[in-house]
C-alpha positions as CSV (number, residue, x, y, z in Angstrom):
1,X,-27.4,-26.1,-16.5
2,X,-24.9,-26.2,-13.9
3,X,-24.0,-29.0,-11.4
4,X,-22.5,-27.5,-8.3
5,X,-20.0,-29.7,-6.4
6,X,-20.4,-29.5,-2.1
7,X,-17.3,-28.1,-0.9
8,X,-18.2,-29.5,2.5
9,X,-14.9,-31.6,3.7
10,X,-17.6,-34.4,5.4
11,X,-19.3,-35.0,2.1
12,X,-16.3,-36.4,0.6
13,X,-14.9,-39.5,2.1
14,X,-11.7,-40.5,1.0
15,X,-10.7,-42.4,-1.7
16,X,-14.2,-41.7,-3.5
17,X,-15.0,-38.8,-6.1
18,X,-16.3,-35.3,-4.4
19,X,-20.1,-35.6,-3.9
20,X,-22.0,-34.4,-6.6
21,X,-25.9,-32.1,-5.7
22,X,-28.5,-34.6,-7.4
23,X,-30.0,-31.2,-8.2
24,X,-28.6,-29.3,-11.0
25,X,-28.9,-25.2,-10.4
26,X,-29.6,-23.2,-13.8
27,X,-27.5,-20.1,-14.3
28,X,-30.6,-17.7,-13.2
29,X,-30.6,-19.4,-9.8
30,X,-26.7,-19.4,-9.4
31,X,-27.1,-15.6,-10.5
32,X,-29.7,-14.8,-7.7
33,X,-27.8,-17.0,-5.4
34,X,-24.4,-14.5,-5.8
35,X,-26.8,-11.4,-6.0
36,X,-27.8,-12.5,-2.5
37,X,-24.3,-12.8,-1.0
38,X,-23.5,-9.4,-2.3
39,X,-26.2,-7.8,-0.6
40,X,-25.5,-9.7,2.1
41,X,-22.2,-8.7,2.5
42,X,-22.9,-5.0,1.9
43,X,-24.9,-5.4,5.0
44,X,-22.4,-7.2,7.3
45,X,-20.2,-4.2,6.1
46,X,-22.3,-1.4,6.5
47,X,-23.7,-2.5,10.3
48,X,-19.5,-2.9,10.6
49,X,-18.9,0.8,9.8
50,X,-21.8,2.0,12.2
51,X,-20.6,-0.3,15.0
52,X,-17.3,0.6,14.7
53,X,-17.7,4.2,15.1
54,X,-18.9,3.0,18.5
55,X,-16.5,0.9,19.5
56,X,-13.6,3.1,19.0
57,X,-15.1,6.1,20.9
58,X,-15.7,3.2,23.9
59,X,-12.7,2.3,23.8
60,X,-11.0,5.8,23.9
61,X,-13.2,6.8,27.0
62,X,-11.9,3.6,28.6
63,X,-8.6,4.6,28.1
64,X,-8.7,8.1,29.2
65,X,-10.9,7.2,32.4
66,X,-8.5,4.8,33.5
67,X,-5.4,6.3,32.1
68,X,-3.9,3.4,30.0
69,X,-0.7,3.6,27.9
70,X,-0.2,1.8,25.1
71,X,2.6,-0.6,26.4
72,X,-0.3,-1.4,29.0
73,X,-2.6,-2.3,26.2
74,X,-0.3,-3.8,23.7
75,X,2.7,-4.8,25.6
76,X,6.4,-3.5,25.1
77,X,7.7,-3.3,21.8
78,X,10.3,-5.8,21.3
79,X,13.6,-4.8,19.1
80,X,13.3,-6.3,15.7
81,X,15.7,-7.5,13.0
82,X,19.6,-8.0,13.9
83,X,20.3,-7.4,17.4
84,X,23.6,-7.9,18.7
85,X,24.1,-11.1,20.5
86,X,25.3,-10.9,24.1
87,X,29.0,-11.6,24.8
88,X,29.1,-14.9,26.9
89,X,31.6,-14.4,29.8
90,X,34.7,-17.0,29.4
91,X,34.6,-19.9,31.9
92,X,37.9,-21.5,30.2
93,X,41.4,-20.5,29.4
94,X,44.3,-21.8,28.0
95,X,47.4,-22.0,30.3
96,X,49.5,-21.8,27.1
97,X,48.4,-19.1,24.9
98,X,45.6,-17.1,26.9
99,X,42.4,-17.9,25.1
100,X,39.8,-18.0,26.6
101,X,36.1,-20.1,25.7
102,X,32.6,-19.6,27.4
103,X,31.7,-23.4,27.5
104,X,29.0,-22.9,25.0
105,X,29.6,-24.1,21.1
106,X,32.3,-26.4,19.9
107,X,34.8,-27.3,22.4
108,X,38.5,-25.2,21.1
109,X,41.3,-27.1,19.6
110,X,43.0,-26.3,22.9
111,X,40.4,-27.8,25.1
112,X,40.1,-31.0,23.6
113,X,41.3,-34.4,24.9
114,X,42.0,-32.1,28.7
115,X,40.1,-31.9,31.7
116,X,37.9,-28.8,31.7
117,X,38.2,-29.0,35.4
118,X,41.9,-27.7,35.2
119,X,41.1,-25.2,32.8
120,X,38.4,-23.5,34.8
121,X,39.1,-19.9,35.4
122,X,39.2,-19.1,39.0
123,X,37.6,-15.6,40.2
């Protein structure tokens, strides 16, 4: 014989050991129980297959009566993968030497310890 733990999460409280069927199954019962669930799920898939025959030639007449594209339906595609990053404009430059910093990311060696008010580049 068998003995068939619940996998129910509420059965088990915790700190104790998983709950345990008082009721043990025999292997010719757990063997009619899985013969059950596989023609159960030859069912669900077979009523799937004739619904969505259905469904697909619904939706198509949807989108042919109302004219739908598929960025309508499904949104823009977005680029994917390494897209170049935008150039920042410069908001800084050095008097000295010319270089110039966007404000964004670690402050320069040439900015540090000056007012960034002075360095602001004037348009």
């Amino acid at each position: 014989m068998l003995a068939i733990r619940s996998s129910r999460s509420d059965d088990a409280k915790p700190g104790t050991k998983p709950f345990l069927l008082e009721r043990k199954m025999t292997s010719a019962e757990l063997q009619a129980l899985i013969e059950q669930r596989n023609e159960l799920d030859a069912k669900i898939a077979q009523l799937k297959a004739e619904k969505r025959e259905a469904a697909v030639q619904q939706a198509r007449s949807l989108i042919a009566d109302f004219e739908l594209t598929a960025d309508e339906l499904f949104g823009k595609e977005r680029p994917r993968g390494n897209t170049p990053k935008k150039k920042r404009e410069a908001k800084y430059r050095c008097p000295e030497s010319g270089k110039d910093w966007s404000g964004f990311g670690r402050r320069p060696q040439w900015a540090v310890g000056k007012n960034l008010d002075d360095l602001l580049i004037q348009n």
